[in-house]
N, C-alpha and C positions, 0 to 999 in steps of 0.2 A: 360532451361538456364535462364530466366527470375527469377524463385523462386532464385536461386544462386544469382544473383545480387540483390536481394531486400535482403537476407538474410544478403551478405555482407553492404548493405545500413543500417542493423537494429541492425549488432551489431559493425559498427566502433561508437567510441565517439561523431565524428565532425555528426553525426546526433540528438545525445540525446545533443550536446551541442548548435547545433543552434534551436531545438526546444523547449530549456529553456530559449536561446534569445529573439526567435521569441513569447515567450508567454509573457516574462516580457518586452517587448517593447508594445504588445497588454493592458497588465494590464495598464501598465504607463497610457497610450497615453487615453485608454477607462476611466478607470477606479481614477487612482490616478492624474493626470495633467487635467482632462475632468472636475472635479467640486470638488469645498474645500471641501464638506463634505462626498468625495465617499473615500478620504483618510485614514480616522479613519475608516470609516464602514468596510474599506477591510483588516484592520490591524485588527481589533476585529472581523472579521470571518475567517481568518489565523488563527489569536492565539485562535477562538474555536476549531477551526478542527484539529490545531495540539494537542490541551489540550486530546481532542476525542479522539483521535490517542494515544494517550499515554497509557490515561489510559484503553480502551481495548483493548491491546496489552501487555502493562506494568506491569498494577494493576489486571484485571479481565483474561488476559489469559493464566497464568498461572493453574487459576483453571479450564478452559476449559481442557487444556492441562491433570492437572493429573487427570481429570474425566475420559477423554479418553481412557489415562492410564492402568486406574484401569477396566474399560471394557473389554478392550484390556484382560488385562492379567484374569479377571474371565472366560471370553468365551476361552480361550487357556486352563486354567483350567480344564472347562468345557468339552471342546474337548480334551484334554488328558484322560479326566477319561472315557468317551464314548470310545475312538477309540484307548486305549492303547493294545498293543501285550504283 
């Protein structure tokens, strides 16, 4: 009964919304309001990691994707011409 209620804990909102709260109160407090120059350093490793995020997900994987693809469908290939009736 236990798993049931953590499961309901894990997919109502008011859980992913107070722990996007509870971390940008932590960032604030530690990080942005704690010293002038932890402000810029925490905005320039945001905007690398979202830059990160972009582009191998955006730019590079899409090539990932149709290399896969292309695997995928030689070894189907492959196994149709071995195992056809």
């Amino acid at each position: 009964m236990a798993a049931v209620g953590s499961l309901k804990r894990f997919l109502s909102p008011a859980f992913y919304q107070a722990s996007a709260t509870d971390f940008g109160t932590m960032m604030r407090t530690k990080y942005i309001r704690g010293n002038v120059l932890a402000q810029p350093i925490v905005g320039f490793m945001v905007s690398i990691g979202t830059l990160g995020y972009f582009i191998e997900y955006a730019v590079l994987g899409r090539y990932h994707v149709a290399h896969t693809k292309e695997k995928t469908a030689l070894a189907l290939k492959e196994y149709d011409a071995k195992h056809a009736h």
